[in-house]
N, C-alpha and C positions, 0 to 999 in steps of 0.2 A: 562701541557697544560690546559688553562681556555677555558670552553666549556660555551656556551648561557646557558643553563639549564643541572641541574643534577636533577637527579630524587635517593635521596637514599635510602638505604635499603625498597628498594621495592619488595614486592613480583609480581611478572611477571606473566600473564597469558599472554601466548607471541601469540594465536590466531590457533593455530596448534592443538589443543586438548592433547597437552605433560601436564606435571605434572607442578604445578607451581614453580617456583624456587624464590630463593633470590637474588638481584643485586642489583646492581649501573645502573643506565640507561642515558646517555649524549646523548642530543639531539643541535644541531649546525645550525643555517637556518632554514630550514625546515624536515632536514632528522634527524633519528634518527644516532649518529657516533659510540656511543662505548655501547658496554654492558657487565661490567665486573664485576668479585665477589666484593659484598657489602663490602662498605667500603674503597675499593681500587683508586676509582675518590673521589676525596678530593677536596671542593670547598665550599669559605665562603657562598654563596648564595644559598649552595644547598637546595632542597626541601626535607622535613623527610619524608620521604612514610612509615615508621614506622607502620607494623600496617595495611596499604593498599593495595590495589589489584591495580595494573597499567597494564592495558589492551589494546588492539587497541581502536580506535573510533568504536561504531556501526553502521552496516549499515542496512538501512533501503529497504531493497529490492522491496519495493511496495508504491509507494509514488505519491502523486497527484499534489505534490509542485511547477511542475515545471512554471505553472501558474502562481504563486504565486513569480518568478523570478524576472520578469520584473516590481514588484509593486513598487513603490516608499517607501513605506514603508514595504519590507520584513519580519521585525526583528518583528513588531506585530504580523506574523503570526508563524512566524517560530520560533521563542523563545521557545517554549515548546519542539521542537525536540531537540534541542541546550542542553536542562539542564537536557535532559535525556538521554544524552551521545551521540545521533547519529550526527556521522560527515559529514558524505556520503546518499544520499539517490539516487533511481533510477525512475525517473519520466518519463511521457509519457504512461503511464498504462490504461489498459481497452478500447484500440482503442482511447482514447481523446490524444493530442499534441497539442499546441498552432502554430504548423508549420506541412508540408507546407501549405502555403496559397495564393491564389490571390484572384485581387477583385472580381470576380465572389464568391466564397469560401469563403471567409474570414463570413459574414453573418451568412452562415447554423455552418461555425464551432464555431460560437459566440453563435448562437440560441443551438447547441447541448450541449456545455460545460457549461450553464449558472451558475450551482449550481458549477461549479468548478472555476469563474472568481472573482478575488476583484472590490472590486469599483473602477471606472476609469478605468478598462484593456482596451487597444488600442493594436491593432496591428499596428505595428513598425518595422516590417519584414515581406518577405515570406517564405522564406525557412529556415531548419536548421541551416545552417553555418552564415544566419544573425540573427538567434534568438542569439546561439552561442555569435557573438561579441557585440550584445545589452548585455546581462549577463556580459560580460566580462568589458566591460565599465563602468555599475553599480555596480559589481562588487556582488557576490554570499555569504549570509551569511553560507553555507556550500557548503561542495562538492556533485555536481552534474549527474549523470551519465544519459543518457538521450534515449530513448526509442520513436521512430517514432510510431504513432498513425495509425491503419488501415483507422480509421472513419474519417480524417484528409484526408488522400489519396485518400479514395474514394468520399469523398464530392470536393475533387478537380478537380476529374476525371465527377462525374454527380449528384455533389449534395446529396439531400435525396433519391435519384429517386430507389424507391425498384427493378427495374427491372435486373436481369440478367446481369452483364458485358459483353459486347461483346468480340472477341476472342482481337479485336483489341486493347480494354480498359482493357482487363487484359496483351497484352503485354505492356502498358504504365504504370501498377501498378507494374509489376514486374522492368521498370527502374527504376520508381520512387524509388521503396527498395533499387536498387542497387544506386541511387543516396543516399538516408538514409546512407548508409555505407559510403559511401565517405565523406559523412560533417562530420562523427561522432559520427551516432547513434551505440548503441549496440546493439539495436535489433528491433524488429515490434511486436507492441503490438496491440491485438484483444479484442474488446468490444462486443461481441457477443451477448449479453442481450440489445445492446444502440442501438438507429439507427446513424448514418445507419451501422456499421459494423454486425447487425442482418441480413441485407437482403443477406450475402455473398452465396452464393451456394457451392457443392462441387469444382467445377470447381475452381474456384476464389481461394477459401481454400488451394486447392492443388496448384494453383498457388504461393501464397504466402509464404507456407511452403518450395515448391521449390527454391523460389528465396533467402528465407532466410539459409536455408541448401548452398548455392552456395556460398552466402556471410560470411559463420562462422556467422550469427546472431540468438539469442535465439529471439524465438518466444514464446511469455507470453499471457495468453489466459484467460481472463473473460468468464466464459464459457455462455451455452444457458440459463440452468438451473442449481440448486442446492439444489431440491428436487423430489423427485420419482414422481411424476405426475407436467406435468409443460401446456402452449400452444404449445410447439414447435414440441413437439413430440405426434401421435395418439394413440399407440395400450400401453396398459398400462405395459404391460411386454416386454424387463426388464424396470426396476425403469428407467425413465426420466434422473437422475443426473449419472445412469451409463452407461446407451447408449452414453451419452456425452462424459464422458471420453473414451469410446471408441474409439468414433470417432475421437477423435484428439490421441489416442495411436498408430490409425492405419495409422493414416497419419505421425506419428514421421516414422515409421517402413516402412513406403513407401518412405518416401521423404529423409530420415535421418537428417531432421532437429531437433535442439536440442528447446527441447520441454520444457516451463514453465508453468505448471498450477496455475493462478494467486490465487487463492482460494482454498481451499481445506475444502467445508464447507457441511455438512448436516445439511436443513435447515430445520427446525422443526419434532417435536417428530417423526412423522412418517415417517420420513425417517434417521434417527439413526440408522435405521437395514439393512440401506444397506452398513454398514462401511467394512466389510468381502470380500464382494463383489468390489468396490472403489479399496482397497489395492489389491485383485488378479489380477484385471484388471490391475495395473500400474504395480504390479511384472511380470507378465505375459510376458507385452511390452517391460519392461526393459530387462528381461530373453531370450529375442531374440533381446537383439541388441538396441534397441529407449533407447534414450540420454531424457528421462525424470523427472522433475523433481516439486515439489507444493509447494505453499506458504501457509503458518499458521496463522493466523491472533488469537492472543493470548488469545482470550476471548470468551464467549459464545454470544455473539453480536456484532455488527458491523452497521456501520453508512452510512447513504444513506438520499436519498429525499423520501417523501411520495409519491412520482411520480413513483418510481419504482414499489409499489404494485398495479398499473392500467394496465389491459390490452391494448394492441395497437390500439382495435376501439374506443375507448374511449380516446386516447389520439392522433388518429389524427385528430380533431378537441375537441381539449382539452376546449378552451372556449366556445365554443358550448356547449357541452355536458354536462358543467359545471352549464350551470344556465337551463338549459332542464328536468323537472322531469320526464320524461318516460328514460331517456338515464342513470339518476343519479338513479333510481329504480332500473334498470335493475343491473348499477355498483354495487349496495348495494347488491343484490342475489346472484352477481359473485363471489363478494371480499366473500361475506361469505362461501359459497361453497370454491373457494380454501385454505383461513383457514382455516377451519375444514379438509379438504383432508390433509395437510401437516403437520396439526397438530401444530398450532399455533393460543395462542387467543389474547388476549387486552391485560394480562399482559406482552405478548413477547415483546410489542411497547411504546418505552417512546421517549417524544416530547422533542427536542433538542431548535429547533429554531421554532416559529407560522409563519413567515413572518411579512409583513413589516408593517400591521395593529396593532398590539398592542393586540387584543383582548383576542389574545391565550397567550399571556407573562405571566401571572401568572401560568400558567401551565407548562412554562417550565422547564424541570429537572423531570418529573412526568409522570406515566406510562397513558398510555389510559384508562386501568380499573381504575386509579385512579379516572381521568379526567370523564369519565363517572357517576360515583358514585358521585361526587361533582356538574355535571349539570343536575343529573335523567335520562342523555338520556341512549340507549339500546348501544351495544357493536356496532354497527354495524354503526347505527345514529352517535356515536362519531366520525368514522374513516371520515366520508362524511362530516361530520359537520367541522373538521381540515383540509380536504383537499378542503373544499368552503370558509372556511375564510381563506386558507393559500392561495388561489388558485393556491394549486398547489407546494406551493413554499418550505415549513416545512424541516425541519431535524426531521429525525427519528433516532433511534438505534431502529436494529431489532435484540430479542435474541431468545432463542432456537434453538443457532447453535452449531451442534457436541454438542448436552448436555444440561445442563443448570446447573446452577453455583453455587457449592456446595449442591450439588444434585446427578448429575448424566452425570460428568465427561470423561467419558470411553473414548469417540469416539475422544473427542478432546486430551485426553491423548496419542492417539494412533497413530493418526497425529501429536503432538510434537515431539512423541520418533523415527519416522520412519526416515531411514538412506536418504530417498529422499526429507526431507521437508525445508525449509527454511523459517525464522521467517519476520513479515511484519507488518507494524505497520496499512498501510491503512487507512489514518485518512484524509477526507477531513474538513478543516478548513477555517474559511470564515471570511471576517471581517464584518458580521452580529453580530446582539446582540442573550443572550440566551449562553447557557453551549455550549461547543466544545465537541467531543468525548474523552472517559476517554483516550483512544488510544494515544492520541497524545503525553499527560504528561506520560505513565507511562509505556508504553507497552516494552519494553526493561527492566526495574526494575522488572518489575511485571516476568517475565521471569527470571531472575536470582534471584531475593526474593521467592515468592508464590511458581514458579514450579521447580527451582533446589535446592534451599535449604532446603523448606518446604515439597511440594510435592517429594522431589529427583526424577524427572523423568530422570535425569542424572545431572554428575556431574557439577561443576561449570565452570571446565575447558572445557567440552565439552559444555555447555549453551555458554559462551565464544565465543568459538569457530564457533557456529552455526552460530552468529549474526557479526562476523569479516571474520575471514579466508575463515569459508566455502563459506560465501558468497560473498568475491572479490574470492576467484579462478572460481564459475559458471559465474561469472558477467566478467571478464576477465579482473578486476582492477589491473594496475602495481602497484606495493609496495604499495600497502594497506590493510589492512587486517591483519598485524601484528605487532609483538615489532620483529622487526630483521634490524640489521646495514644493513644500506643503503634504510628502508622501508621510507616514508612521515612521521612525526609524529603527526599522528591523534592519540590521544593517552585520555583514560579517568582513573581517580583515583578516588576508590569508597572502598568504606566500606563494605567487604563483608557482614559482621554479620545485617547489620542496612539497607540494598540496600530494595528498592521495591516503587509499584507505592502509591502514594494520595490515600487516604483514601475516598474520596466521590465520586459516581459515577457519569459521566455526568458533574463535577465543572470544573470552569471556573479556577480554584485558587488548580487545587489539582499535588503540585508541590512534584515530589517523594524525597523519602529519601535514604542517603545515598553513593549519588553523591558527590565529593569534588571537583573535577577539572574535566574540560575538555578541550582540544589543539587540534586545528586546523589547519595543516601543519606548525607547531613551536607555533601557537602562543595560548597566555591564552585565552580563551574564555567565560569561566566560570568557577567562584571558589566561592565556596560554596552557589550555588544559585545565583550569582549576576554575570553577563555580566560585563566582565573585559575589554574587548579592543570593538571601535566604530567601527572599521574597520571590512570590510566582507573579510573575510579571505577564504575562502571557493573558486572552481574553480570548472566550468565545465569538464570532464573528458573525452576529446573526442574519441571514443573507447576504453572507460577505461583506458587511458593514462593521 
C-alpha cells in the first residue's frame, strides 16, 4: 500500500511521556494511518528520519494570536510560532477576545485590546460562531483552540463601568458563558490586572466559576497580582501574589470548576521567597479535591506595554495626567516606591518597541539602565521620559521573574519541574517596528535545548510530552497531542542533539535551531526554516474538536 508520507526510521517521542521508540510512521490526508517497526513501510518517497526525533506539533497553551486571525496578512505574524514547532495554539487569554461584540461594545473592547490588534483590525462579527466562520473562510495558518474573554463579556453587558454587576447582569453573564460553550469556546478566560475584568467582585467571580464548572469549561485566570505587595490588596501579610492564589484555590474547591492559573510568575527579587508558600497553597487545594492547574512562561521575563507599570488613577485619565507635572511627579514617587518594594530596577526593563514617533528607536533591543546611562537622565526620569514619548504606547520585557537568568534560577526551576504546570509561550506580537519578544521564536526549543538537555530538569520525553500530550488532554483537544493511528498529524522533526532557541535576545531574526520539519494536519509547513506550502493549513478547534 502507497501511503501520502512515510516518515522512516524515525525515532518517536509519541507525546505520552513513554520511552522513545524506533519506527516507520505513514501518515494518509490528514491522519496519522500506520506505525510499524522501522523499516517495514517501504516507499520510494519516503522521508530518512534517520537520526531524528518526530514528535506531535507543540502546543502553545497561552496565546494572544487569536486577534491576529482575521489579519489579512496572518503569516507576518505568526511565522515565528510556525518554525518553532507549534501547531496549535489557545487564544482568548487574560479576559481579552475579539468576540462577543455589538455596537454599543465593539469600541471599549477596541479601546481595551489596543496593544493586542494589527493594523486595519475591523470587526466583522459579533459573536463567536461568526468569528469562527470569518477564520474559516480566510482560512488559519495554525490550529486554533479558542477561549471566551471575561473583559469581552462584561464590557458587553456595561461597558468600562467599574460598578458591581447587578444580580440581574450576572444572571446574563453567566448565559452568555453558557452561550461560549455552545459556538465552541473551551473555556473563560479572566484578565484580572485589565479593565474591566479588574473590577469583578466576589459575587461575579463565583458566578462565573459556577457557570463554567456547569459547562466542563477551564477557567484560565491572569491574576490580580504577581508580587507580595501589590494595590489590590491592604494589610501586607500574607504576600499579595499568595492571598491571590488563594482566592481563586478557594473558589476551584467551592465551585468545582477546573482551574488554570495563567501565569505562574514571582515578580521581582522580593518576592522569590514566597515560592514555598505558592506551591503549598495549590498542593493544599489540589489535596482536597480543586482540579487546579498553572502556566510557565519559560524565561525569566516576559513581555507587556509600559502601561501595565501605571497605576489606575493615573491611567484613568491617562492623557491628562500625561502632560500634567504635579500628576507625572507624583507617578515618578509611586513607580519608584513600588520598584524598590518588589525588588526590581532599570536593568529588569528593556524597550521592545518606543511607539510611533521614532525618537525612542535607537534604543530599541536595550535595557532602561542602559538607556539612561546613554541620555544622563536618573533611573526614574528614564521610565517617565519613555512612557511621554511612547505615550503610552512601548513594548517592554519585564525581567526578574521566578529568578533571573543564569543567576539565580530556583523558583522558575521549580515551576517547570512541578507535576501541575504547563509550558506557554505568551508572546504578544505586533506588526509595529522594533525586536518581538525572544518568546515567540524560541520558547519551545529553548525548553527542550537549555532545560531538558542542558539543564536536565527532566527528560526529553517528558519535556515532549508537557508541550503535546499533557496539554491537549487539560485543553480537551480530540487526537492531538500525539504520534498515535488515528491522531491528526500535527507532527514536527527536530534534531535532538542541535534543538534550541536564537541566540540574541529581543531580535527580530533569532530563528532557533535544530527544527527540520514541521506538518500541519498532513501537510509541510516548514522544512528547514523555509514555509513550504502558501496554504493556511491550520483550523479552528471548536471545543477542542
Amino acid at each position: 500500500m502507497m501511503h501520502d508520507v512515510v516518515f522512516s526510521h524515525a525515532t518517536v517521542i509519541d507525546g505520552t511521556g513513554s520511552p522513545a521508540y524506533r519506527a516507520d510512521v505513514a501518515v494518509d490526508g490528514e491522519r496519522i494511518t500506520a506505525i510499524r517497526e522501522e523499516g517495514t513501510i517501504r516507499q520510494q518517497s519516503a522521508i530518512d528520519a534517520s537520526g531524528l526525533i518526530l514528535s506531535p506539533g507543540f502546543i502553545d497553551f497561552h496565546s494572544h494570536s487569536d486577534f491576529i486571525l482575521a489579519y489579512a496578512r496572518q503569516e507576518q505574524l505568526l511565522d515565528p510560532f510556525l518554525h518553532q514547532g507549534v501547531t496549535t495554539f489557545v487564544g482568548g487569554n487574560c479576559g481579552f477576545s475579539p468576540y462577543p461584540v455589538d455596537d454599543a461594545s465593539c469600541d471599549t473592547v477596541r479601546k481595551n485590546s489596543l496593544f493586542l490588534l494589527p493594523e486595519g483590525f475591523s470587526f466583522e462579527w459579533e459573536t463567536l460562531k461568526e468569528f469562527i466562520t470569518k477564520v474559516e473562510e480566510s482560512g488559519s495558518l495554525l490550529n486554533a483552540a479558542l477561549l471566551t474573554g471575561h473583559g469581552s463579556l462584561r464590557a458587553l453587558i456595561k461597558g468600562n463601568n467599574p460598578s458591581p454587576l447587578t444580580r440581574k447582569e450576572r444572571v446574563r453573564l453567566t448565559d452568555l458563558i453558557h452561550e461560549a460553550k455552545r459556538e465552541g469556546a473551551i473555556g473563560i478566560s479572566l484578565g484580572l490586572f485589565y479593565i474591566p475584568s479588574m473590577f469583578a467582585d466576589a459575587e461575579e467571580l463565583e458566578a462565573i466559576f459556577s457557570a463554567a464548572a456547569k459547562d466542563d469549561l477551564l477557567v484560565t485566570i491572569h491574576g490580580h497580582t504577581y508580587s507580595w505587595t501589590s494595590p489590590f490588596y491592604d494589610e501586607k501579610e500574607p504576600a499579595h501574589n499568595v492571598r491571590d492564589v488563594e482566592l481563586f484555590c478557594n473558589l476551584a474547591l467551592k465551585t468545582g470548576a477546573k482551574v488554570h492559573l495563567s501565569h505562574m510568575i514571582l515578580k521581582g527579587s522580593h518576592t522569590w521567597g514566597t515560592l514555598s508558600q505558592v506551591l503549598d497553597t495549590i498542593q493544599s487545594a489540589v489535596s482536597n479535591g480543586a482540579d487546579i492547574s498553572f502556566g510557565v512562561i519559560p524565561y525569566h521575563w516576559g513581555n507587556t506595554l509600559i502601561k501595565t507599570l501605571l497605576p489606575a488613577w493615573f491611567l484613568e485619565d491617562f492623557e491628562g495626567n500625561l502632560v500634567d507635572p504635579v500628576a507625572v511627579a507624583r507617578l515618578g514617587k509611586e513607580l519608584e516606591e513600588t520598584e524598590r518594594n518588589i525588588g526590581r530596577t532599570n536593568e529588569d526593563l528593556i524597550l521592545l518597541w518606543g511607539g510611533e514617533t521614532g525618537i525612542l528607536q535607537k534604543f530599541e533591543g536595550k535595557s532602561f539602565k542602559h538607556i539612561a546611562e546613554e541620555t544622563s537622565l536618573g533611573d526614574m526620569e528614564t521610565v517617565l521620559w519613555i512612557i511621554q514619548e511612547s505615550k503610552g504606547a512601548a513594548r517592554i520585557l519585564t525581567a526578574s521573574y521566578s529568578g533571573k537568568e543564569d543567576v539565580y534560577e530556583e523558583p522558575l526551576f521549580q515551576f517547570m519541574k512541578h507535576d501541575r504546570a504547563y509550558f506557554e509561550i505568551d508572546a504578544i506580537v505586533t506588526d509595529t517596528k522594533g525586536p518581538q519578544t525572544p518568546a515567540a521564536y524560541g520558547a519551545f526549543p529553548r525548553i527542550l535545548g537549555k532545560y531538558a538537555r542542558e539543564h536536565k530538569l527532566f527528560s526529553l520525553e517528558e519535556a515532549v510530552h508537557r508541550v503535546t500530550g499533557k496539554s491537549a488532554q487539560r485543553l480537551g483537544l480530540i487526537d492531538r497531542g500525539f504520534v498515535r493511528v488515528g491522531a491528526y498529524a500535527d507532527l514536527v522533526l527536530f534534531d535532538a542533539a542541535s534543538i534550541n532557541e536564537g541566540d540574541i535576545l529581543g531580535s527580530d531574526s533569532g530563528e532557533p535551531s535544530g527544527i527540520k520539519q514541521v506538518w500541519i494536519n498532513g501537510s509541510l509547513v516548514v522544512s528547514d526554516g523555509r514555509r513550504q506550502s502558501p496554504l493556511r493549513c491550520g483550523r479552528v478547534l471548536r471545543n477542542g474538536g
